[in-house]
Structure formats: C-alpha cells, structure tokens
PDB file of N, H, CA, C and O in Angstrom:
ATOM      1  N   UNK A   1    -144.683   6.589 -83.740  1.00  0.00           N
ATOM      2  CA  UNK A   1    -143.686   7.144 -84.640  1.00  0.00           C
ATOM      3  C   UNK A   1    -143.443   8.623 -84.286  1.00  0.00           C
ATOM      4  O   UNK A   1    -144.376   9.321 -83.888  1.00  0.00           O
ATOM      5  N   UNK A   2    -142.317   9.058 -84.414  1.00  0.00           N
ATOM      6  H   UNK A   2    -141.559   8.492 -84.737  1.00  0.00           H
ATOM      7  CA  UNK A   2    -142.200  10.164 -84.036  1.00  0.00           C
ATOM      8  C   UNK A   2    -142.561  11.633 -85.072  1.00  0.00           C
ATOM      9  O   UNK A   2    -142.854  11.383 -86.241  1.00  0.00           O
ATOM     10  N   UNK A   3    -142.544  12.601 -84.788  1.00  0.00           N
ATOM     11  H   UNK A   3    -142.306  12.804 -83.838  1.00  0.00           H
ATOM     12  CA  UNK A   3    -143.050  13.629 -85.288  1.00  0.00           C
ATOM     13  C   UNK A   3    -142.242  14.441 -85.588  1.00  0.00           C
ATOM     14  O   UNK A   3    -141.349  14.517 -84.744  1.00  0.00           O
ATOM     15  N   UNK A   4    -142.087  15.354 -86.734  1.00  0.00           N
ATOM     16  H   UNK A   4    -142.812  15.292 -87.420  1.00  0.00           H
ATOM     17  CA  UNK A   4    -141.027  16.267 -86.872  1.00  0.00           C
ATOM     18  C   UNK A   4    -141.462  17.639 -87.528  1.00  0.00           C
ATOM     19  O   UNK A   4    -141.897  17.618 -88.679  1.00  0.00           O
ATOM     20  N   UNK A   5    -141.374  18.653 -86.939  1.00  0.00           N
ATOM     21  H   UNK A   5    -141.020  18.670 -86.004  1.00  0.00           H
ATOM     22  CA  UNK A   5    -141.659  20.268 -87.062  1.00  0.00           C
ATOM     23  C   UNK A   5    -140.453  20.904 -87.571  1.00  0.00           C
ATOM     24  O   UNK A   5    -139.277  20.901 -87.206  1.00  0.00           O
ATOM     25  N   UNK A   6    -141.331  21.649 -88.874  1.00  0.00           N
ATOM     26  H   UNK A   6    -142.286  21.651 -89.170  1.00  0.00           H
ATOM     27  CA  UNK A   6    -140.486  22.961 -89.628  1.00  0.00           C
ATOM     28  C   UNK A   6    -139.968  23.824 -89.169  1.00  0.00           C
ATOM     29  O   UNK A   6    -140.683  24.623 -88.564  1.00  0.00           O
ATOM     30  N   UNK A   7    -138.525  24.072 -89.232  1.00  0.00           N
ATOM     31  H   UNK A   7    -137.945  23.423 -89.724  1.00  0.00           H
ATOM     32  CA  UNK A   7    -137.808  25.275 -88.336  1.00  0.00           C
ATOM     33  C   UNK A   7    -138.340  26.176 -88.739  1.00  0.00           C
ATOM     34  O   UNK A   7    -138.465  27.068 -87.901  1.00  0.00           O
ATOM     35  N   UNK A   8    -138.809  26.417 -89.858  1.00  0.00           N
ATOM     36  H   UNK A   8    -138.707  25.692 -90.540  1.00  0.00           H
ATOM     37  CA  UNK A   8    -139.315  27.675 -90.723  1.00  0.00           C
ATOM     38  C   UNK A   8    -140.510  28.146 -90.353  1.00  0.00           C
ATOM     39  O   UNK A   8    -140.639  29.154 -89.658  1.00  0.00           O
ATOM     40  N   UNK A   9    -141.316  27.557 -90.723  1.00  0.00           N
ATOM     41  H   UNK A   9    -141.211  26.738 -91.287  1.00  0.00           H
ATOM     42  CA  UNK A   9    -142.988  27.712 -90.634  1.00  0.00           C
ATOM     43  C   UNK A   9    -143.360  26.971 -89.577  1.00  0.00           C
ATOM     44  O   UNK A   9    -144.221  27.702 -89.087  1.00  0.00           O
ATOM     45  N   UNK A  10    -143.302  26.034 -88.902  1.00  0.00           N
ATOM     46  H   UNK A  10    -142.603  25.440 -89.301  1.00  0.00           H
ATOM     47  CA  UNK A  10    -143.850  25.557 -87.412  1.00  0.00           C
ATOM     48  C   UNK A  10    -144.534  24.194 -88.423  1.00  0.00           C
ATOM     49  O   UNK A  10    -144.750  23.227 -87.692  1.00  0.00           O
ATOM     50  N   UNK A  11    -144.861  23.954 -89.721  1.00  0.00           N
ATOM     51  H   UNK A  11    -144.685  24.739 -90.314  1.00  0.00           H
ATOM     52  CA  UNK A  11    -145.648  22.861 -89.443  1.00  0.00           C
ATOM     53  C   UNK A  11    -145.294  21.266 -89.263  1.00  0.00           C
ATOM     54  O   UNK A  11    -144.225  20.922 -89.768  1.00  0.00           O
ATOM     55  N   UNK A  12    -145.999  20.344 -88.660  1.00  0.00           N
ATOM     56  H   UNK A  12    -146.867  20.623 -88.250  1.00  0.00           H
ATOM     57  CA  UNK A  12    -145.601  19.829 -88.383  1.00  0.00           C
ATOM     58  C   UNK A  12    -145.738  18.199 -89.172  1.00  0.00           C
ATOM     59  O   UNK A  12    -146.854  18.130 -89.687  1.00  0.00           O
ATOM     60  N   UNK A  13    -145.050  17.103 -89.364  1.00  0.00           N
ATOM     61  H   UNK A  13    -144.143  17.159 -88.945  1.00  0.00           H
ATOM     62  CA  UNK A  13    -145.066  16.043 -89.386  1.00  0.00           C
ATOM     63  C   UNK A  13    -145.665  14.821 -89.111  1.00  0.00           C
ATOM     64  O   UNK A  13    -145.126  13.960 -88.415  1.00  0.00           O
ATOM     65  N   UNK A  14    -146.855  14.699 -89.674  1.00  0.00           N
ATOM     66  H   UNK A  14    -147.292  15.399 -90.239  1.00  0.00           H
ATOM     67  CA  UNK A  14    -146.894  13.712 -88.480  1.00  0.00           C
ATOM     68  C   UNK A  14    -147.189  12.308 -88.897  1.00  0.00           C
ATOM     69  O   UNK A  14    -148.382  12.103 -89.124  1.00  0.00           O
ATOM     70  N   UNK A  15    -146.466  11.397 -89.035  1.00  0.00           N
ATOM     71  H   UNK A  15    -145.497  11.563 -88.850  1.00  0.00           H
ATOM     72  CA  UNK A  15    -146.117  10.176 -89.965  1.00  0.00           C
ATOM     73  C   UNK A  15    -147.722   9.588 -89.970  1.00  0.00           C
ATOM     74  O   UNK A  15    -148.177   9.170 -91.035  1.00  0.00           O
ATOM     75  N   UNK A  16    -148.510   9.576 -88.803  1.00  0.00           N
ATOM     76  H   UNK A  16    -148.141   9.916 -87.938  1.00  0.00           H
ATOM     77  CA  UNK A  16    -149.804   8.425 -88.612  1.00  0.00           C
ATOM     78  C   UNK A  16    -151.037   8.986 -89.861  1.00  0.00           C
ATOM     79  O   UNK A  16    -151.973   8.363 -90.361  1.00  0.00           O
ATOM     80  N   UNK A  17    -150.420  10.838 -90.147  1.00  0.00           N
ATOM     81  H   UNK A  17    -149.660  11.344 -89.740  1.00  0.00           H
ATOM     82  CA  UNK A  17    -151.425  11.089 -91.615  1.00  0.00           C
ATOM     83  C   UNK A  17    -150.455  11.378 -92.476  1.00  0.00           C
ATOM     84  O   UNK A  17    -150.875  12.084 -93.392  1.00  0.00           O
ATOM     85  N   UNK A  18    -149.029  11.049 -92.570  1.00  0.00           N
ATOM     86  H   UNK A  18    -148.687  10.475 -91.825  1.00  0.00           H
ATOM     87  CA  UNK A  18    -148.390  11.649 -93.834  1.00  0.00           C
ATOM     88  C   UNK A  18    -148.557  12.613 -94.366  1.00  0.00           C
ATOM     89  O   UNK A  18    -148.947  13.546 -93.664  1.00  0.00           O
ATOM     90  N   UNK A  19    -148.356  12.854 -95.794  1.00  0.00           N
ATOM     91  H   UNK A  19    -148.039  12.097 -96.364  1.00  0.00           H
ATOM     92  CA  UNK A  19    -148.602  13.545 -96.693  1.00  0.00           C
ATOM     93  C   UNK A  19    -150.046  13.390 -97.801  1.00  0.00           C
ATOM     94  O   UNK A  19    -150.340  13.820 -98.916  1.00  0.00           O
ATOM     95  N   UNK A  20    -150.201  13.181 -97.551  1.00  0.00           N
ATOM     96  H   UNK A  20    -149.962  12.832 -96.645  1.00  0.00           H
ATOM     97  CA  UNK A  20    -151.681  12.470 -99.135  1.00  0.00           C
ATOM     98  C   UNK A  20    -151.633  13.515-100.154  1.00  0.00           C
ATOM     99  O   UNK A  20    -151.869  13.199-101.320  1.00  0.00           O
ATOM    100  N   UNK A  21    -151.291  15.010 -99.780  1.00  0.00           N
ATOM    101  H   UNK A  21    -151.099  15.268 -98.833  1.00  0.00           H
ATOM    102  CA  UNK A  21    -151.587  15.846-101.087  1.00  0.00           C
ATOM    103  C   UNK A  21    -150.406  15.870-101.787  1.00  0.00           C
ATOM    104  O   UNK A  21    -150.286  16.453-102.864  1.00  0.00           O
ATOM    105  N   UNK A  22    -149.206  15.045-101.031  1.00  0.00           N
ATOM    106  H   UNK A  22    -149.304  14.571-100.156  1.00  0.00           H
ATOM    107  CA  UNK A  22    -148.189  15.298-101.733  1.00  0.00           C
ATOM    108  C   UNK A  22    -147.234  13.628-101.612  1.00  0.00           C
ATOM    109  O   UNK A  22    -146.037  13.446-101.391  1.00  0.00           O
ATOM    110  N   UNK A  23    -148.438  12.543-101.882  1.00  0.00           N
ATOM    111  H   UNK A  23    -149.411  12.690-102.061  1.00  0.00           H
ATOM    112  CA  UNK A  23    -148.423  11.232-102.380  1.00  0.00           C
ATOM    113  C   UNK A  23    -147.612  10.681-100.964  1.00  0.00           C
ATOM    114  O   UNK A  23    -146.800   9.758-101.029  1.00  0.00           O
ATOM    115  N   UNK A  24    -147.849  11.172-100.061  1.00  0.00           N
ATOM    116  H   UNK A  24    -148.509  11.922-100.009  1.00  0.00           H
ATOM    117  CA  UNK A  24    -147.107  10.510 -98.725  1.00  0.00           C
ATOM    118  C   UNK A  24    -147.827   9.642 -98.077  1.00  0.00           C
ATOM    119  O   UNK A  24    -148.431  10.234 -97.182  1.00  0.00           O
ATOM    120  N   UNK A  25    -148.048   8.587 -98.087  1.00  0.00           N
ATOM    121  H   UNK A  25    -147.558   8.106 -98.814  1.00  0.00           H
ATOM    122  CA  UNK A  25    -149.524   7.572 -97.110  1.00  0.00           C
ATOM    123  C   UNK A  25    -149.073   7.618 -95.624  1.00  0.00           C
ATOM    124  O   UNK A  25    -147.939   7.773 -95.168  1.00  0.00           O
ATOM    125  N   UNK A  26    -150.084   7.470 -95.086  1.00  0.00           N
ATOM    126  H   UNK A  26    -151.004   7.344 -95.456  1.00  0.00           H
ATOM    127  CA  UNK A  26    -150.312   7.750 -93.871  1.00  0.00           C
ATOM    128  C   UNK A  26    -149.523   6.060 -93.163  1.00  0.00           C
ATOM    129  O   UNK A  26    -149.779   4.937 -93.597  1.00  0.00           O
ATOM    130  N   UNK A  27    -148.872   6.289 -92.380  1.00  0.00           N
ATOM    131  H   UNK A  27    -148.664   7.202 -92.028  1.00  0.00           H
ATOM    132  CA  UNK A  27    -147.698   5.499 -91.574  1.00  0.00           C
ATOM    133  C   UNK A  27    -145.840   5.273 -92.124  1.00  0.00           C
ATOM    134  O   UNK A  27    -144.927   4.533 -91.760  1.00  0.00           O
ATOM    135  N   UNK A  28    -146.004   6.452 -93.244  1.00  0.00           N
ATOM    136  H   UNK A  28    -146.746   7.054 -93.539  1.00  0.00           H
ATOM    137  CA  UNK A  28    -144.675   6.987 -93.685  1.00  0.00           C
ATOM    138  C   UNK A  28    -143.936   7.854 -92.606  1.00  0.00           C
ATOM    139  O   UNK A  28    -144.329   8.971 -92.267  1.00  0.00           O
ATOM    140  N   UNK A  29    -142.838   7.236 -92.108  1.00  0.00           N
ATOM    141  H   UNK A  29    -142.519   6.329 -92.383  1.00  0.00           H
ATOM    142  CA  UNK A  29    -141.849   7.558 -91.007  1.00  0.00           C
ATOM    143  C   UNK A  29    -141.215   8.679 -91.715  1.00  0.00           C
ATOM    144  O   UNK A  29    -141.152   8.700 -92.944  1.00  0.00           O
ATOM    145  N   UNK A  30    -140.578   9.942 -90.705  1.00  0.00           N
ATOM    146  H   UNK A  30    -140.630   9.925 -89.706  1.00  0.00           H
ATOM    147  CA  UNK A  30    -140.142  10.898 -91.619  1.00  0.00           C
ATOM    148  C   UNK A  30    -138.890  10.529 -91.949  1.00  0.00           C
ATOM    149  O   UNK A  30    -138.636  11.326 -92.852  1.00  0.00           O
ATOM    150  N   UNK A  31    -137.844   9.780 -91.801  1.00  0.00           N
ATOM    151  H   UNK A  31    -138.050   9.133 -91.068  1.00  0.00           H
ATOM    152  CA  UNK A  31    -136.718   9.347 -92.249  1.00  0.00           C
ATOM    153  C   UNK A  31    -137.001   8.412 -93.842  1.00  0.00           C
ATOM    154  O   UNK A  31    -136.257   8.278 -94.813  1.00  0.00           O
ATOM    155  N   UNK A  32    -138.161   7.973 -93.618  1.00  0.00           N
ATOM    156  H   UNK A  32    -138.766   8.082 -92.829  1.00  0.00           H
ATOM    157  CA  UNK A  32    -138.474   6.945 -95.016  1.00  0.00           C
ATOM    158  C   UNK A  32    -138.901   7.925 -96.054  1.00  0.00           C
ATOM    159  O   UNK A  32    -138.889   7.529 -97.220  1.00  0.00           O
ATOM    160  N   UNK A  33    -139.324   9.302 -95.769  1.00  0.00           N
ATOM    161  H   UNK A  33    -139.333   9.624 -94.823  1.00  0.00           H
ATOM    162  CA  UNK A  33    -139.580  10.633 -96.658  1.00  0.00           C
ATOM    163  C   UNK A  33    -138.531  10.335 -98.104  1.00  0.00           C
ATOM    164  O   UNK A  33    -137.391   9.889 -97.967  1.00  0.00           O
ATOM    165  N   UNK A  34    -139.180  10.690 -99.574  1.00  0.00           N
ATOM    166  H   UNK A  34    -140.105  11.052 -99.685  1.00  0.00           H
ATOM    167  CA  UNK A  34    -138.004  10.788-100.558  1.00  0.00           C
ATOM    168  C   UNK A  34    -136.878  12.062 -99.367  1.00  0.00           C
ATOM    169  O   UNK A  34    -136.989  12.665 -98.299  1.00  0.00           O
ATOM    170  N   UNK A  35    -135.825  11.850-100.536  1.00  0.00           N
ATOM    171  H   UNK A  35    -135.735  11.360-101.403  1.00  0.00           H
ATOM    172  CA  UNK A  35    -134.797  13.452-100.281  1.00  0.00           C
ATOM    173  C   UNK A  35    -135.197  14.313-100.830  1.00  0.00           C
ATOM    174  O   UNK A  35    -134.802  15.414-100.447  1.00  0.00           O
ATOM    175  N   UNK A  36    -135.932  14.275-101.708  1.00  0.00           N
ATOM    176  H   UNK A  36    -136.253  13.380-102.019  1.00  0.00           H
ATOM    177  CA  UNK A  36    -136.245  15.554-102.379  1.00  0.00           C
ATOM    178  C   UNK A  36    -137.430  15.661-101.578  1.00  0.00           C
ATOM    179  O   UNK A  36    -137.721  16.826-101.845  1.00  0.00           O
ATOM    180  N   UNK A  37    -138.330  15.268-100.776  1.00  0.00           N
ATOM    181  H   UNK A  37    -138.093  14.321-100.559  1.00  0.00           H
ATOM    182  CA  UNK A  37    -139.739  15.847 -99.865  1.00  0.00           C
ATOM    183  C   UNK A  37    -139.633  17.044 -99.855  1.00  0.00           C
ATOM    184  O   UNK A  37    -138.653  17.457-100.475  1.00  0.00           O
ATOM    185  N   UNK A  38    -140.400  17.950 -99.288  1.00  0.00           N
ATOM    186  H   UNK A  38    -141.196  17.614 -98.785  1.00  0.00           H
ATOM    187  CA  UNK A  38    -140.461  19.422 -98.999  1.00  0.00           C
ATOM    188  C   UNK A  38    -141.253  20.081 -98.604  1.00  0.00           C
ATOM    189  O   UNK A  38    -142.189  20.373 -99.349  1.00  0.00           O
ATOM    190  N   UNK A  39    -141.205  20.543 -97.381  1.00  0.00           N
ATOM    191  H   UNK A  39    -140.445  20.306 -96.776  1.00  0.00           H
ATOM    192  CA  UNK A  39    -142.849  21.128 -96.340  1.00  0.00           C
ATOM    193  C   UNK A  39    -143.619  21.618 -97.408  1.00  0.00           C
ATOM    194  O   UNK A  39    -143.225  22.366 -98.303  1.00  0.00           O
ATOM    195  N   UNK A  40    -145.004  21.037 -97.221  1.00  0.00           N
ATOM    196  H   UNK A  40    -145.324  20.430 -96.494  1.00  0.00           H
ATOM    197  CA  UNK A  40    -146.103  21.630 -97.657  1.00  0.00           C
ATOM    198  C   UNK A  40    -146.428  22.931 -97.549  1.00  0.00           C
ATOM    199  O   UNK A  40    -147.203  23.507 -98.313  1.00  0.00           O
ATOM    200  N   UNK A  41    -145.845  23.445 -96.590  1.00  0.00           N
ATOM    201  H   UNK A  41    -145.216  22.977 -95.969  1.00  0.00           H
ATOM    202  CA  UNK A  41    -146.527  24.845 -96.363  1.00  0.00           C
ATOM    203  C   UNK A  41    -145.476  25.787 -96.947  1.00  0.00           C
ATOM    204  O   UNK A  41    -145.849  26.758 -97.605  1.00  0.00           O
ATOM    205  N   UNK A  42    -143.925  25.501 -96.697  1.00  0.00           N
ATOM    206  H   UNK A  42    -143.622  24.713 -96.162  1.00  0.00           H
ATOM    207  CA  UNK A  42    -143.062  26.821 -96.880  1.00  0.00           C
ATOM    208  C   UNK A  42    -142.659  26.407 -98.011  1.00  0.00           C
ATOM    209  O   UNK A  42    -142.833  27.222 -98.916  1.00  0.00           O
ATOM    210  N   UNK A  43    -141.835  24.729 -98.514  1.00  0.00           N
ATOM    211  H   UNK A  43    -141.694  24.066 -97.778  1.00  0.00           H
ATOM    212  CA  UNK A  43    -141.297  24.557 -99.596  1.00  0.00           C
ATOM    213  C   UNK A  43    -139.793  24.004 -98.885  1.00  0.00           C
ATOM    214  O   UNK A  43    -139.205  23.198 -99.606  1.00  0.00           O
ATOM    215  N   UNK A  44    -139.104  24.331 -97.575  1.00  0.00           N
ATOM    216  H   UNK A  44    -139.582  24.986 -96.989  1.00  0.00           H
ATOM    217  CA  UNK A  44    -137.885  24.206 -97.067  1.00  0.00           C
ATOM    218  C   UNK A  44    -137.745  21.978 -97.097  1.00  0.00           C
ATOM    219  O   UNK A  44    -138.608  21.101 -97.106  1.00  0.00           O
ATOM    220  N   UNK A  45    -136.571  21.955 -97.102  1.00  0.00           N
ATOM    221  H   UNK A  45    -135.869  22.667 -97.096  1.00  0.00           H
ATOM    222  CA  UNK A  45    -136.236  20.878 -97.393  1.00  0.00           C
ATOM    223  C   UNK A  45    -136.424  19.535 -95.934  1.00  0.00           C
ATOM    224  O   UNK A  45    -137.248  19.794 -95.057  1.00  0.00           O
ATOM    225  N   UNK A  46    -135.925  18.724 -95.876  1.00  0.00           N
ATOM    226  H   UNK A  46    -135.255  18.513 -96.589  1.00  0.00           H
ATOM    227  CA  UNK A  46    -136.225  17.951 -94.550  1.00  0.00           C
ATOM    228  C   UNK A  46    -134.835  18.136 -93.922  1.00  0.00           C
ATOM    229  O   UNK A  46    -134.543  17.457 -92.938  1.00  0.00           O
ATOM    230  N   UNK A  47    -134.006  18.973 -94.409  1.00  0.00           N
ATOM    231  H   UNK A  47    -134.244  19.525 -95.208  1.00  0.00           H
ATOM    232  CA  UNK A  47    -132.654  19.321 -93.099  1.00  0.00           C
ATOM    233  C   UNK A  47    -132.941  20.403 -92.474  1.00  0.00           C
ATOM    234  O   UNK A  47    -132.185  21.021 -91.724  1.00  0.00           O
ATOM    235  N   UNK A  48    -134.356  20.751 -92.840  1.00  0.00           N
ATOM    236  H   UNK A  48    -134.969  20.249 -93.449  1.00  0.00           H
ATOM    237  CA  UNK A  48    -134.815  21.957 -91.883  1.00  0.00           C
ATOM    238  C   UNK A  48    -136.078  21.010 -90.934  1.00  0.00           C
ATOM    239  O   UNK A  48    -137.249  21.204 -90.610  1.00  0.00           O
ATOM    240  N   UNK A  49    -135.526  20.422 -90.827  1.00  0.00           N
ATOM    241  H   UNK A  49    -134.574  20.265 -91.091  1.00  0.00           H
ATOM    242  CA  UNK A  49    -136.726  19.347 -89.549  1.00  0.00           C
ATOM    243  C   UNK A  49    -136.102  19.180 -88.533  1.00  0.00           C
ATOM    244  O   UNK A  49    -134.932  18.799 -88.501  1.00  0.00           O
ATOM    245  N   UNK A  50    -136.909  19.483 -87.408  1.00  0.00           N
ATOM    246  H   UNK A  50    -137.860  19.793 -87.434  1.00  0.00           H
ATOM    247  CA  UNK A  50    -136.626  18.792 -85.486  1.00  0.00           C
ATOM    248  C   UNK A  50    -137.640  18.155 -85.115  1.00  0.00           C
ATOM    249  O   UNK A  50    -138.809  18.534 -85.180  1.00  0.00           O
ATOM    250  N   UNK A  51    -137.115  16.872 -84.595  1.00  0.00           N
ATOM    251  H   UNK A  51    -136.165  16.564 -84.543  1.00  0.00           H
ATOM    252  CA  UNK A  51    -137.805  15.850 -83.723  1.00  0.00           C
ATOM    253  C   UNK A  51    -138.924  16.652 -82.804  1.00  0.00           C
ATOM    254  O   UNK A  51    -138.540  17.512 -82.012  1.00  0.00           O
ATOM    255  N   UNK A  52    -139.988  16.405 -82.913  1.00  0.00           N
ATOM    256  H   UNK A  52    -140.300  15.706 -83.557  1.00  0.00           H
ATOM    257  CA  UNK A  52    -140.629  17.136 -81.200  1.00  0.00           C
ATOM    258  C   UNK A  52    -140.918  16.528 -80.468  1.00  0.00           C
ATOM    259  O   UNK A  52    -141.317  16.992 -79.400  1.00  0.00           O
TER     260      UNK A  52
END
C-alpha cells in the first residue's frame, strides 16, 4: 500500500500501522482515511498529502 507524507511537517503515512491513537487500524489505505482525518503531528488536512 502506498504511503503518503505531510507537506507541512514531513510526517508520514503509513497505511501497514495506520493511525491507532487516532482510531485508524493498521491496513487503512490513505484514500479510505475519513475527510475529516488530520496529521497527527501538525493538524493539516489530507489535501496536504503526497504519495512517496
């Protein structure tokens, strides 16, 4: 699955651990993300995401 990094803050995505602190299970694709998701680290939305 592919991976996707914060334009903002650098962090990164990575579907095989999800989110867990923020109810995401681990093999959640970042397109299957709610719309409202939002980097853990800065708060910026997922139209601030690039493929890496």
């Amino acid at each position: 699955m592919q991976k996707y990094i914060c334009d903002v803050c650098g962090y990164i995505y990575d579907p095989e651990i999800g989110d867990p602190d923020n109810g995401v299970n681990p093999g959640t694709a970042f397109t299957d993300l709610p719309d409202d998701w939002t980097c853990p680290d800065c708060g910026v939305g997922k139209s601030e995401f690039s493929p890496v």
